[in-house]
NUFI-216906 format. One record per atom (N, C-alpha, C): atom name; x, y, z. Coordinates in pm, 1 decimal, padded with zeros to 6 digits. Example, Ala and Ser with C-alpha at 12.3 -4.5 7.8 and 13.67 -1.06 7.14 Angstrom:
! NUFI-216906
<marro atom="N" xx="01319.0" yy="-00569.0" zz="00780.0"/>
<marro atom="CA" xx="01230.0" yy="-00450.0" zz="00780.0"/>
<marro atom="C" xx="01320.0" yy="-00330.0" zz="00780.0"/>
<marro atom="N" xx="01285.0" yy="-00225.0" zz="00708.0"/>
<marro atom="CA" xx="01367.0" yy="-00106.0" zz="00714.0"/>
<marro atom="C" xx="01290.0" yy="00003.0" zz="00787.0"/>
This chain:
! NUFI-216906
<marro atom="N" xx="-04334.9" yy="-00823.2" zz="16685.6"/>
<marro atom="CA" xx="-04332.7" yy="-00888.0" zz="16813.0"/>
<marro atom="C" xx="-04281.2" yy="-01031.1" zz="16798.8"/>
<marro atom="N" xx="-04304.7" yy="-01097.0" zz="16684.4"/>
<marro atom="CA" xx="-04288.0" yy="-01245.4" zz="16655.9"/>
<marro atom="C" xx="-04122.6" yy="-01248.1" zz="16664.1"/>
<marro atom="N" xx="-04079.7" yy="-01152.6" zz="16600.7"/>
<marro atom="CA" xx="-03919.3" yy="-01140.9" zz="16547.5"/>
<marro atom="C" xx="-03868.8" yy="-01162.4" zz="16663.5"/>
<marro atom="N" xx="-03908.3" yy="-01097.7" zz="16778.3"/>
<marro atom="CA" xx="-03815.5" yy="-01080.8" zz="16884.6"/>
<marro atom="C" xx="-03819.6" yy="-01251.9" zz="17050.5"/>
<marro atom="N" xx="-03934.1" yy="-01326.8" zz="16994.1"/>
<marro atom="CA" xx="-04009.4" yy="-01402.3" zz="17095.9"/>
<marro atom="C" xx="-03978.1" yy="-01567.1" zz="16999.1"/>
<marro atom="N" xx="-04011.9" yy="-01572.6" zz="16881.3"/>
<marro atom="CA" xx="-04030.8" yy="-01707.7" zz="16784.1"/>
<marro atom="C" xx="-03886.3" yy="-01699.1" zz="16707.4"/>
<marro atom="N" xx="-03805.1" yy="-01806.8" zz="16732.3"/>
<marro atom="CA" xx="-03688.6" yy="-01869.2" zz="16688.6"/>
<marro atom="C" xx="-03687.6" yy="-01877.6" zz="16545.6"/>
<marro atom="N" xx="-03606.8" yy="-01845.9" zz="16447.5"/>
<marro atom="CA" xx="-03631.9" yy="-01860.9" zz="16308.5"/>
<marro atom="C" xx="-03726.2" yy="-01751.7" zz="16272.8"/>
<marro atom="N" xx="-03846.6" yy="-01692.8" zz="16317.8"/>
<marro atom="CA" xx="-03965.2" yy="-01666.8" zz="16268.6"/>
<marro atom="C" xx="-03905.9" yy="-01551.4" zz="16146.0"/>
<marro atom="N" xx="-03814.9" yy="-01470.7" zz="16195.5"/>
<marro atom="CA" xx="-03746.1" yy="-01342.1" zz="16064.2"/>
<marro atom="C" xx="-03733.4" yy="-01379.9" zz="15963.8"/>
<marro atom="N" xx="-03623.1" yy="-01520.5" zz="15961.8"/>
<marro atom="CA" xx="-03572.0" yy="-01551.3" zz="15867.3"/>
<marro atom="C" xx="-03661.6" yy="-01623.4" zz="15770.6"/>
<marro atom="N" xx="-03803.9" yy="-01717.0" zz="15845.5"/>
<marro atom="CA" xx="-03910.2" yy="-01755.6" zz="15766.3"/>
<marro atom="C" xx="-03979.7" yy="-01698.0" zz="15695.1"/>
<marro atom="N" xx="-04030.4" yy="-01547.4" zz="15755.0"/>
<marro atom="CA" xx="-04116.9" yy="-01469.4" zz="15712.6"/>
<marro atom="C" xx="-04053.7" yy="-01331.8" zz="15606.3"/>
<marro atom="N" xx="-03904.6" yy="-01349.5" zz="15581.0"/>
<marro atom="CA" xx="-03846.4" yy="-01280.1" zz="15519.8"/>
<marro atom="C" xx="-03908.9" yy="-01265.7" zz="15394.6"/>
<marro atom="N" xx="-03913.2" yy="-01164.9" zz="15297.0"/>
<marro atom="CA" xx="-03974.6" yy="-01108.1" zz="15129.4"/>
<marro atom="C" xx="-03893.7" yy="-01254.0" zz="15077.4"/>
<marro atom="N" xx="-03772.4" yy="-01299.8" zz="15061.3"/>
<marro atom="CA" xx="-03698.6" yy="-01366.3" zz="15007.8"/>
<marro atom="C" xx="-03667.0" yy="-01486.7" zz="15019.0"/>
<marro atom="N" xx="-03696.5" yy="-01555.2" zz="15118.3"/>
<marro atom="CA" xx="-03657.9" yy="-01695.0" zz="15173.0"/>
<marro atom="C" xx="-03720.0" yy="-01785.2" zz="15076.8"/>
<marro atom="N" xx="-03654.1" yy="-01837.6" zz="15099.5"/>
<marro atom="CA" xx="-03685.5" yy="-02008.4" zz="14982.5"/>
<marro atom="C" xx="-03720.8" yy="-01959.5" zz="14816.6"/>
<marro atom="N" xx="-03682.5" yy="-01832.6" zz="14767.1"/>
<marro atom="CA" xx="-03680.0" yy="-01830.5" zz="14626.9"/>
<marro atom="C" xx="-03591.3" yy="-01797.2" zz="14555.4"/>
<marro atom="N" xx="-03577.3" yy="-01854.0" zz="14500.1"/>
<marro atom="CA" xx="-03412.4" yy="-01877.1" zz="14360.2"/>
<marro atom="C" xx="-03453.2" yy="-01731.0" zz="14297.7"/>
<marro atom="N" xx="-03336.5" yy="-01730.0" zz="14189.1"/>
<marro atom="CA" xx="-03367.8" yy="-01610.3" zz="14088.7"/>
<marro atom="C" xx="-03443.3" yy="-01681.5" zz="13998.6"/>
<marro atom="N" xx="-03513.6" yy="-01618.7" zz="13950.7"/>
<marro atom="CA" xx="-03607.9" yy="-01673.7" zz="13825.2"/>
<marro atom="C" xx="-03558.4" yy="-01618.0" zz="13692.1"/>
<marro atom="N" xx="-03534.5" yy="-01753.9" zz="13601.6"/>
<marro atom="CA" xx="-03464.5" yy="-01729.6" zz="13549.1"/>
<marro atom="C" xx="-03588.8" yy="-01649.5" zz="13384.3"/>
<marro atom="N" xx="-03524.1" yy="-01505.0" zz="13396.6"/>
<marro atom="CA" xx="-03623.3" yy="-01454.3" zz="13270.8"/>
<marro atom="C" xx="-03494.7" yy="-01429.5" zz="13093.8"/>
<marro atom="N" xx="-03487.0" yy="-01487.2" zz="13030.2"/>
<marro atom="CA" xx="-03407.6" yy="-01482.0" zz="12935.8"/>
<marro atom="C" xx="-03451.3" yy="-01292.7" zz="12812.2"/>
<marro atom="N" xx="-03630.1" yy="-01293.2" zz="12819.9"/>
<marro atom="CA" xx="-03619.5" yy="-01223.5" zz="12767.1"/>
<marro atom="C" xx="-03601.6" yy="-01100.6" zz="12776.6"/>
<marro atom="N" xx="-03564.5" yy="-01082.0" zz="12925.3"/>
<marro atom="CA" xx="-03511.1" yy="-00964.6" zz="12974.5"/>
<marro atom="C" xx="-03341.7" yy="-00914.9" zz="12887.5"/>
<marro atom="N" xx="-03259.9" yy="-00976.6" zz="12860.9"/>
<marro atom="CA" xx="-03161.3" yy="-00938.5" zz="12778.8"/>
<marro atom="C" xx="-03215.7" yy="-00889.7" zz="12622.9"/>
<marro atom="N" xx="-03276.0" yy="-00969.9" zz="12601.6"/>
<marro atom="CA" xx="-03318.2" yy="-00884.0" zz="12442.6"/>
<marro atom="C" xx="-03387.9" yy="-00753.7" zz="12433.1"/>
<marro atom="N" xx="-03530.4" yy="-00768.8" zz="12565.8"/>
<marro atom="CA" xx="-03572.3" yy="-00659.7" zz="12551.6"/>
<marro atom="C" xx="-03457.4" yy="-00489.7" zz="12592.5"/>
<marro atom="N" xx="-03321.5" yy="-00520.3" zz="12714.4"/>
<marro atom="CA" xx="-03266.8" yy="-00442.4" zz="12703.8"/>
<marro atom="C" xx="-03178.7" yy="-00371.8" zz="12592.3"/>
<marro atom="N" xx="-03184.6" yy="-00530.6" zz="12512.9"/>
<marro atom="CA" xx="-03064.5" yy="-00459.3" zz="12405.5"/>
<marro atom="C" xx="-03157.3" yy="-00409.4" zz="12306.7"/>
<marro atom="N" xx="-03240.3" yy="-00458.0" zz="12275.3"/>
<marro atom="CA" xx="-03331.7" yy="-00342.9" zz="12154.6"/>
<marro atom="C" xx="-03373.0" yy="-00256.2" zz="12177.4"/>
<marro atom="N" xx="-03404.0" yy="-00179.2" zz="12305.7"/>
<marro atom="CA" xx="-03446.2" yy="-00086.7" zz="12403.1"/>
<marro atom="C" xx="-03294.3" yy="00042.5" zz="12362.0"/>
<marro atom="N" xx="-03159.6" yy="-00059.3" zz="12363.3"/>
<marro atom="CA" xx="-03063.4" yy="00053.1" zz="12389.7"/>
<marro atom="C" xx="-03005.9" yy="00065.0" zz="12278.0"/>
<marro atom="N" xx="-03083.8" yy="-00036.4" zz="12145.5"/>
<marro atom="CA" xx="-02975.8" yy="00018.7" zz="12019.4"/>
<marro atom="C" xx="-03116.6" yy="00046.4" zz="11887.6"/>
<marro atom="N" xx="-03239.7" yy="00132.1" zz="11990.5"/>
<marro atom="CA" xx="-03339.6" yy="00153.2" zz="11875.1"/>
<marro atom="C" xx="-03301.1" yy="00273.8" zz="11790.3"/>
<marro atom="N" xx="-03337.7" yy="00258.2" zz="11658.4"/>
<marro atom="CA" xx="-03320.7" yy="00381.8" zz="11585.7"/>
<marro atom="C" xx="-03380.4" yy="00521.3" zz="11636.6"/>
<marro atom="N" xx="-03300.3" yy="00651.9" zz="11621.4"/>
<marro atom="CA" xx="-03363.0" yy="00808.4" zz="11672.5"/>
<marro atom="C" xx="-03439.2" yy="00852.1" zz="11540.7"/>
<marro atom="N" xx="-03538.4" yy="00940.2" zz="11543.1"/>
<marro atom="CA" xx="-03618.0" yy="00969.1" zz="11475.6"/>
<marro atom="C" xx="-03503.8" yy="01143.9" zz="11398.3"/>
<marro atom="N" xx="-03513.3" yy="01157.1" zz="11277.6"/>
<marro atom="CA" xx="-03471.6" yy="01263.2" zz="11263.8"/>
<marro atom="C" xx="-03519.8" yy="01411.6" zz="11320.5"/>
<marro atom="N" xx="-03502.5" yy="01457.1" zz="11400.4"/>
<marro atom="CA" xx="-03527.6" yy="01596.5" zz="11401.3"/>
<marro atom="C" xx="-03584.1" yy="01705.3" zz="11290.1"/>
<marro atom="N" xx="-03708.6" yy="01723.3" zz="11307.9"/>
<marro atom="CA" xx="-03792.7" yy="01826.5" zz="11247.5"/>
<marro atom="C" xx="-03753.9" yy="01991.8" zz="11333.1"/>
<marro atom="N" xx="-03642.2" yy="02045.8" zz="11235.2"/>
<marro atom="CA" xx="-03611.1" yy="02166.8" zz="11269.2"/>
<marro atom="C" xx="-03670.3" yy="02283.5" zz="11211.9"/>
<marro atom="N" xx="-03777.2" yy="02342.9" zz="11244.5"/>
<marro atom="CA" xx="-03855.0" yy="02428.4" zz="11257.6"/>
<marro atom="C" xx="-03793.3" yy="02577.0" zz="11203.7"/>
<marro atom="N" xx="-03866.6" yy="02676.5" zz="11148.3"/>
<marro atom="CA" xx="-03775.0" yy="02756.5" zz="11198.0"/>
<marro atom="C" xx="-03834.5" yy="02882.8" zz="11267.2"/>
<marro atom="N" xx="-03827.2" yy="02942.8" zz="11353.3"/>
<marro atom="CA" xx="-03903.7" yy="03033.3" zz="11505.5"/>
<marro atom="C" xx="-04028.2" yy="03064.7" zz="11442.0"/>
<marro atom="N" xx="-04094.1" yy="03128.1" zz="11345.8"/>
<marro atom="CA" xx="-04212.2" yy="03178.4" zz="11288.5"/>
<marro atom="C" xx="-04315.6" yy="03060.9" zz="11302.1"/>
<marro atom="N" xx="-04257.3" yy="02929.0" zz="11236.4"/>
<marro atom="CA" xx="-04310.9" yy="02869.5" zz="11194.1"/>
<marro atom="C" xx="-04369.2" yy="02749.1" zz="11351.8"/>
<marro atom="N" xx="-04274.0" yy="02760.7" zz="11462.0"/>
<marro atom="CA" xx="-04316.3" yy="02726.1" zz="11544.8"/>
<marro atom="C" xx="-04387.7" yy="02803.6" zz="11627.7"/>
<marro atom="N" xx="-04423.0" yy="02939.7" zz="11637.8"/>
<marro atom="CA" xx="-04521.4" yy="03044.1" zz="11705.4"/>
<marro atom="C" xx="-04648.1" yy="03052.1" zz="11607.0"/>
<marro atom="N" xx="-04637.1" yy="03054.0" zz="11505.2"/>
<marro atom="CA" xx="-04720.2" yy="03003.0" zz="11404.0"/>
<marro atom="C" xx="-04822.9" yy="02828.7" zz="11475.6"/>
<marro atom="N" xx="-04722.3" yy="02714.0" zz="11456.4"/>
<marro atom="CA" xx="-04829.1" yy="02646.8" zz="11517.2"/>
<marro atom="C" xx="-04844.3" yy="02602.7" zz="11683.9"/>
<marro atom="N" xx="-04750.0" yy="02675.7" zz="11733.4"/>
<marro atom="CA" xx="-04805.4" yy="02716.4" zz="11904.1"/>
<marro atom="C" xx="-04938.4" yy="02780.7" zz="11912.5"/>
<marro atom="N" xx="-04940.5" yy="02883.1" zz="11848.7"/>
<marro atom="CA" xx="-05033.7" yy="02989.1" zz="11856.8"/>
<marro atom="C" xx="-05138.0" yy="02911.5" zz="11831.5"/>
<marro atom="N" xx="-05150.9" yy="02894.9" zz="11701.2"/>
<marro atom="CA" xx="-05281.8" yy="02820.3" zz="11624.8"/>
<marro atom="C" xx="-05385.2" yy="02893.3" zz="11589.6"/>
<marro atom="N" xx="-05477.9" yy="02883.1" zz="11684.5"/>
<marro atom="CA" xx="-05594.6" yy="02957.7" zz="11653.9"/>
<marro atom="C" xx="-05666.4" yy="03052.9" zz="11778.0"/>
<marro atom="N" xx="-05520.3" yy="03077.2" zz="11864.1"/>
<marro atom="CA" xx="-05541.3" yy="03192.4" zz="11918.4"/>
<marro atom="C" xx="-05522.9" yy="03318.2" zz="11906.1"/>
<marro atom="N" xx="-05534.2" yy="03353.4" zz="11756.8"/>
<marro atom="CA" xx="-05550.8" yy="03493.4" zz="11720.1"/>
<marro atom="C" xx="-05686.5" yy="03537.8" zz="11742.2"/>
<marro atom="N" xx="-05670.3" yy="03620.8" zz="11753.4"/>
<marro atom="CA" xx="-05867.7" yy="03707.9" zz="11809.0"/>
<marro atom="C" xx="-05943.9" yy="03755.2" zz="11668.9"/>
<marro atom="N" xx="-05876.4" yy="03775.5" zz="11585.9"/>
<marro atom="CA" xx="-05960.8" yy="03803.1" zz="11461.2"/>
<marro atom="C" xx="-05978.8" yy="03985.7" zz="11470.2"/>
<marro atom="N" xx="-05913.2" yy="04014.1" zz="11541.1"/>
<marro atom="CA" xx="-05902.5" yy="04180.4" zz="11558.8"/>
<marro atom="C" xx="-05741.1" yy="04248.6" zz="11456.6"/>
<marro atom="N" xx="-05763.6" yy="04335.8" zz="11390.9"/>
<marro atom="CA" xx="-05657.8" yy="04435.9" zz="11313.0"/>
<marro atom="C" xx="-05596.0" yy="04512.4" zz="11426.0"/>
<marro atom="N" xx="-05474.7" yy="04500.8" zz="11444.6"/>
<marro atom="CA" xx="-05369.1" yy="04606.8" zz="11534.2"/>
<marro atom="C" xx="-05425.6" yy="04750.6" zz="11477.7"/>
<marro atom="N" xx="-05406.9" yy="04824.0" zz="11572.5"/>
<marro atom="CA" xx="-05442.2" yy="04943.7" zz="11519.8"/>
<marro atom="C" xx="-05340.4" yy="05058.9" zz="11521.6"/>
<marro atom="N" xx="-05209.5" yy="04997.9" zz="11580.8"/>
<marro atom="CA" xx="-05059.5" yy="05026.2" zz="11521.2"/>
<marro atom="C" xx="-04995.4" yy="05009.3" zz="11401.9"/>
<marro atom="N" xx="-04962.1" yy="04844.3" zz="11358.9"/>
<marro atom="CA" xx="-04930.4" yy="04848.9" zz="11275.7"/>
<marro atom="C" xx="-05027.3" yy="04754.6" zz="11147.0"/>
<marro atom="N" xx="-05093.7" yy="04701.8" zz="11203.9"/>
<marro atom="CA" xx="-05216.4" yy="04650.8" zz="11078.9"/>
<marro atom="C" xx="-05175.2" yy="04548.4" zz="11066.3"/>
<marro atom="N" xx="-05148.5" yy="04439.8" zz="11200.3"/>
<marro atom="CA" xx="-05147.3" yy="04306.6" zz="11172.4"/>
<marro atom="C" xx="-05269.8" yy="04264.7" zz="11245.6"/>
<marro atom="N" xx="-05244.6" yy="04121.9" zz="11195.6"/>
<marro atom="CA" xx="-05411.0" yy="04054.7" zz="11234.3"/>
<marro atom="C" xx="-05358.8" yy="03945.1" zz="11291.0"/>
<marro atom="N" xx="-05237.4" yy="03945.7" zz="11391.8"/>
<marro atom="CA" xx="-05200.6" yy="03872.0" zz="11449.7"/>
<marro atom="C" xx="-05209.5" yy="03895.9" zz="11605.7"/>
<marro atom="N" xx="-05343.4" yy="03939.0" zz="11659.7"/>
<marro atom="CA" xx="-05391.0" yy="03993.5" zz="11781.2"/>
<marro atom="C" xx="-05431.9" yy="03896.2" zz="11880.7"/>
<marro atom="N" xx="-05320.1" yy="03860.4" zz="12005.9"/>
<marro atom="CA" xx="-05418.9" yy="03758.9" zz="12091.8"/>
<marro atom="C" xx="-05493.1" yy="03824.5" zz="12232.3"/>
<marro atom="N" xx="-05544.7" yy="03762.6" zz="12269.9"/>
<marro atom="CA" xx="-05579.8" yy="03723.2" zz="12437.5"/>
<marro atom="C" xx="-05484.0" yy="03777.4" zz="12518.6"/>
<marro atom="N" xx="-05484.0" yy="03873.6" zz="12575.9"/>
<marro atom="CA" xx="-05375.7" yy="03844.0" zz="12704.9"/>
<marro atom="C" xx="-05483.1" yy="03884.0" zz="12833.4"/>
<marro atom="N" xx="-05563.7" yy="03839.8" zz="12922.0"/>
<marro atom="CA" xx="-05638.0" yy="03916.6" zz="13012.4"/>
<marro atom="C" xx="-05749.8" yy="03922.0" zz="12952.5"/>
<marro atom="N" xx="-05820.0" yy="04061.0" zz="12939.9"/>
<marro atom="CA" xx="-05953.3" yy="04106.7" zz="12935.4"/>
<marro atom="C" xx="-05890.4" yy="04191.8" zz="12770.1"/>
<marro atom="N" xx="-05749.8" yy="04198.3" zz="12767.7"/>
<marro atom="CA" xx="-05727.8" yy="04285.7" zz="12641.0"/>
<marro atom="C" xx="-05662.3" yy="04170.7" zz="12513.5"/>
<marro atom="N" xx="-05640.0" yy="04228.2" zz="12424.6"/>
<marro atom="CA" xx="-05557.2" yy="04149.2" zz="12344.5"/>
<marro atom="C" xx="-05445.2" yy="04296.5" zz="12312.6"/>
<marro atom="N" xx="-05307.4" yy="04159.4" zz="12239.0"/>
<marro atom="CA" xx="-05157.2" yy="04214.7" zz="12254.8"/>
<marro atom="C" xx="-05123.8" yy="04179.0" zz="12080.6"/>
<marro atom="N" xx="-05097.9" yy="04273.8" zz="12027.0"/>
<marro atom="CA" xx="-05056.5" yy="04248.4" zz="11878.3"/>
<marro atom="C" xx="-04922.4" yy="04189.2" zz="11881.3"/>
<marro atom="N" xx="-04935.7" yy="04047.4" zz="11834.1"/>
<marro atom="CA" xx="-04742.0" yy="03993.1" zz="11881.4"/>
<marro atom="C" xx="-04644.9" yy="04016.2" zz="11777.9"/>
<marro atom="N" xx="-04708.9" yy="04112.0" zz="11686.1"/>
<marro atom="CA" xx="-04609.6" yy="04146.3" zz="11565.8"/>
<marro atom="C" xx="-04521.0" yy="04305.9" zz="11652.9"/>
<marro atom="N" xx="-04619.4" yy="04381.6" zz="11703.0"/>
<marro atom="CA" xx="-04550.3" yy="04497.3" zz="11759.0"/>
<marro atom="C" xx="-04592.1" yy="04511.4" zz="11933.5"/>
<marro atom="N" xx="-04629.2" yy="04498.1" zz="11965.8"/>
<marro atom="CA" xx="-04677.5" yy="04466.7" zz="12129.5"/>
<marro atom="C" xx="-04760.7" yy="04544.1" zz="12171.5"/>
<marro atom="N" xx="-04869.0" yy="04628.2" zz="12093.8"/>
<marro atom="CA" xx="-04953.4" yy="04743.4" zz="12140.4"/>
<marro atom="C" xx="-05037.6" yy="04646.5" zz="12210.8"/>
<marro atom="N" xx="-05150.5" yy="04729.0" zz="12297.5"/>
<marro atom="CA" xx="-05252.8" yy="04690.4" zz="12360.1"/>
<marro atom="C" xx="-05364.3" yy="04702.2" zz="12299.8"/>
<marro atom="N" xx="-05452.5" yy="04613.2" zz="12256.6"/>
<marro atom="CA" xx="-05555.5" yy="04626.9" zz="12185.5"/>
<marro atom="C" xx="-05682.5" yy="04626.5" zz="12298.0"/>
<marro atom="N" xx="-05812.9" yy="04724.6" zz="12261.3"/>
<marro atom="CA" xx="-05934.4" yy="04680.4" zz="12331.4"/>
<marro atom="C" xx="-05934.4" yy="04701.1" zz="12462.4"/>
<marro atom="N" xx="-05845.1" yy="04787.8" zz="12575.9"/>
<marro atom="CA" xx="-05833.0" yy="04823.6" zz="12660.4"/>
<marro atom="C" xx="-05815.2" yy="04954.8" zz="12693.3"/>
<marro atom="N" xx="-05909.3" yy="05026.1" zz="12825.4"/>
<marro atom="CA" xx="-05909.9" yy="05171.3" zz="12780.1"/>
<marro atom="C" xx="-05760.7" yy="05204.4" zz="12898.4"/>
């Protein structure tokens, strides 16, 4: 309402009026060490070994009764042997 009735009042009450740029210097350094930090080498895995520690310690501790691995998880109310895909523990 002021904007449209009080002379000046916009331009007073503007975010910006009466302040300079402030001058911050360490803003240039922090960009340039920001854009020339060293990359970490890549730890390339190889597939076993990352389902291995995805998995962890969600094997069930149950023997497939297909092929006799003891790599049996959770899926639901049953567990799924992820070496061959039978259904374990479900009628």
């Amino acid at each position: 309402m002021g904007c449209e009735f009080i002379q000046g009042y916009r331009q007073a009450t503007s975010p910006d009026h009466g302040q300079g740029e402030l001058p911050l210097p360490e803003i240039a350094e922090m960009e340039q060490s920001a854009l020339n930090r060293p990359v970490r080498e890549l730890n390339l895995d190889s597939s076993q070994t990352r389902v291995n520690r995805a998995l962890g310690s969600a094997y069930m501790g149950v023997i497939c009764s297909h092929c006799g691995s003891d790599k049996v998880i959770r899926a639901g109310a049953c567990g799924v042997c992820t070496q061959c895909g039978t259904s374990q523990g479900c009628s």
